[in-house]
C-alpha positions in Angstrom: 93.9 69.1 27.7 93.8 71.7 24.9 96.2 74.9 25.8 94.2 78.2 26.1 95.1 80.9 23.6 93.8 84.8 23.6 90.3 85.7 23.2 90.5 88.5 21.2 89.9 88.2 17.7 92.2 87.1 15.4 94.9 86.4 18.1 95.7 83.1 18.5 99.2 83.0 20.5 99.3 81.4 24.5 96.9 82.6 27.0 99.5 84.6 29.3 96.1 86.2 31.5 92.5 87.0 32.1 92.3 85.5 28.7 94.7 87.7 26.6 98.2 86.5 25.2 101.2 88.8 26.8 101.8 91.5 24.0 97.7 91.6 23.9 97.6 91.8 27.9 100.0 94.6 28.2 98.3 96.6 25.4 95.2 96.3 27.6 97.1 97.7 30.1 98.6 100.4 29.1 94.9 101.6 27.6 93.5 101.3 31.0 96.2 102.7 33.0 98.8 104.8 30.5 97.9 108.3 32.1 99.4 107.3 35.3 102.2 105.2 33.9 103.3 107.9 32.1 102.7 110.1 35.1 105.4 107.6 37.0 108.0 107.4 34.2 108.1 111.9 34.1 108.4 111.5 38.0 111.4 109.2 37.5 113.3 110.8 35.0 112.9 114.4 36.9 114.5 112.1 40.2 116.8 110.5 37.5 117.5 113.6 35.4 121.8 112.8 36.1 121.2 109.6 34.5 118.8 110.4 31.7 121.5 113.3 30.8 124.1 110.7 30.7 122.0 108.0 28.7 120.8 110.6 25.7 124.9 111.6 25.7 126.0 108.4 25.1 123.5 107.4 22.5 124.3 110.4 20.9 127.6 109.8 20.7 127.1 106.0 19.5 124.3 107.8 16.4 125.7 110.3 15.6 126.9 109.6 12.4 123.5 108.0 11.5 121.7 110.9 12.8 124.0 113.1 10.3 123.0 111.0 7.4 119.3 111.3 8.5 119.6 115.3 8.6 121.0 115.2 5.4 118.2 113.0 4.0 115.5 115.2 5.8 116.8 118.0 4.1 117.3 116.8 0.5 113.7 115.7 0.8 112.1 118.3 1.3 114.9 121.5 1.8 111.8 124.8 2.0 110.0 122.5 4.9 113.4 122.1 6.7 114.6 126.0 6.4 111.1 126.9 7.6 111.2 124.6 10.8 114.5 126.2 11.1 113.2 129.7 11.4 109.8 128.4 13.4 112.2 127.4 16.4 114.5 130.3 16.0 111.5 132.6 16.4 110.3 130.3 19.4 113.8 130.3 21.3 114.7 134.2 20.5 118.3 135.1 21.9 119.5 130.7 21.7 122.8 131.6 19.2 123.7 134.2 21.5 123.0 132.1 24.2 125.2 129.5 22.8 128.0 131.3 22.3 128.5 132.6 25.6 127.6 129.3 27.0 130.9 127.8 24.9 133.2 130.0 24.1 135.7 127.2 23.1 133.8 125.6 21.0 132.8 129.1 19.2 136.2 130.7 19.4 137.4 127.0 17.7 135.0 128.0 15.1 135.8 131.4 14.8 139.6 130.8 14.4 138.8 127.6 11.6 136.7 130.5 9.4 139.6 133.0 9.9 142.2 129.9 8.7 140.2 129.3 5.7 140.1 133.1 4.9 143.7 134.2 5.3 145.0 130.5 3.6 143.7 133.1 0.4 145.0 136.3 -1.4 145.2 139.6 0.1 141.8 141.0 -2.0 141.4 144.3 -3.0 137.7 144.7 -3.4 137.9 148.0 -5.1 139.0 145.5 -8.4 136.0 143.4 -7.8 133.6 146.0 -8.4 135.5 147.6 -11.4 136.0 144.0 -12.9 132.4 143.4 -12.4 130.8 146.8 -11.9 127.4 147.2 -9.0 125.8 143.6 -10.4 124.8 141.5 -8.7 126.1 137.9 -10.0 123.4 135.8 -8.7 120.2 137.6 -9.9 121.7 139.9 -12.6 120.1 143.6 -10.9 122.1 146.7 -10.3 123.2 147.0 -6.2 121.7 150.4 -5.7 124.4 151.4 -2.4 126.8 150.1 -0.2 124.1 149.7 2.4 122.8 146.7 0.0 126.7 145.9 -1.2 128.2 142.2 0.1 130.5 140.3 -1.4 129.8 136.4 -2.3 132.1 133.6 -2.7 130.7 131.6 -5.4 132.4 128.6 -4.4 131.5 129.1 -0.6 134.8 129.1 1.8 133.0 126.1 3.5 132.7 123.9 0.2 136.7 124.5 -0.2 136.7 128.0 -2.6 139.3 129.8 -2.2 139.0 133.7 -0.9 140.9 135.1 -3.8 139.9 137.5 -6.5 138.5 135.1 -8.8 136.2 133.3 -6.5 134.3 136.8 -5.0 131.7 138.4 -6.7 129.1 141.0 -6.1 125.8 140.4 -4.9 122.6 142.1 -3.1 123.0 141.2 0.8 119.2 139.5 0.5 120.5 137.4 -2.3 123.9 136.5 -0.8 122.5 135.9 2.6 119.7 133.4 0.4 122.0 131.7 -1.6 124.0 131.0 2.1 126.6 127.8 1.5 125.3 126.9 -2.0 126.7 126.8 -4.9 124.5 128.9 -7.7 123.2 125.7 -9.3 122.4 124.2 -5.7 120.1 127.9 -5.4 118.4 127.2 -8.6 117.1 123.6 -7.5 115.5 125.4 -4.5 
């Protein structure tokens, strides 16, 4: 006796049933019936939402130093399409940093306190000497700041890249062009 194998062309593995092999069979399946499966598994996770909360934590927690590397990877690929995603969902979810904050005010006040650290392990600065050392330039695009209103004051090795806050390290700059060039260092801003 010969042993039945799927009807569908091309497929040649074990009949499993009503002529189809099993990955061919549940493919079938799912075709015919996926709206209401996928109906049943949204009912379940809404019954099971404890669990599914507790499952996504924990893989998390086991990724996350691969889903680090992946960010990192997303955005050296392609850095413009990631800020712009960026600002999509920040205009979709108005209010979510504030939210954030007062939903964890450890975790913000931890962060707070490391960017205070990293600004007082510096020199007192008078920024009075910046601008008469480098006069209303800005250092990053080379125009005159026209006012205070406009005025901010860039670390051009950023405090979070390990530059110190000290006289040597702060420069003038427009607040659009500061607030652009961000974390980066200047030749990071001219890839971009």
């Amino acid at each position: 006796m010969t042993e039945r194998t799927c009807t569908l062309g091309g497929c040649n593995k074990p009949h499993y049933s009503k002529g189809m092999c099993k990955p061919c069979y549940r493919r079938d399946y799912y075709v015919r019936n996926g709206e209401r499966e996928r109906a049943n598994f949204k009912a379940w996770r809404e019954r099971n939402i404890e669990h599914e909360r507790q499952r996504w934590i924990a893989w998390h927690a086991a990724n996350r130093d691969a889903l680090a590397t992946h960010k990192r990877e997303l955005y050296a690929a392609d850095p413009e399409g990631d800020r712009n995603r960026v600002a999509e969902w920040r205009k979709r979810n108005p209010g979510s940093h504030r939210r954030w904050r007062e939903a964890n005010p450890e975790k913000w006040a931890l962060l707070n306190r490391a960017n205070q650290r990293r600004r007082r392990s510096g020199d007192k600065v008078d920024y009075s000497k910046i601008l008469e050392r480098d006069g209303w330039v800005c250092h990053i695009c080379g125009y005159p700041i026209d006012g205070l209103d406009d005025l901010h004051f860039d670390h051009v090795i950023p405090l979070i890249k390990g530059g110190p806050h000290s006289l040597t390290n702060i420069r003038p700059a427009h607040a659009k062009c500061n607030l652009r060039k961000g974390a980066k260092l200047l030749e990071e801003l001219a890839l971009v």
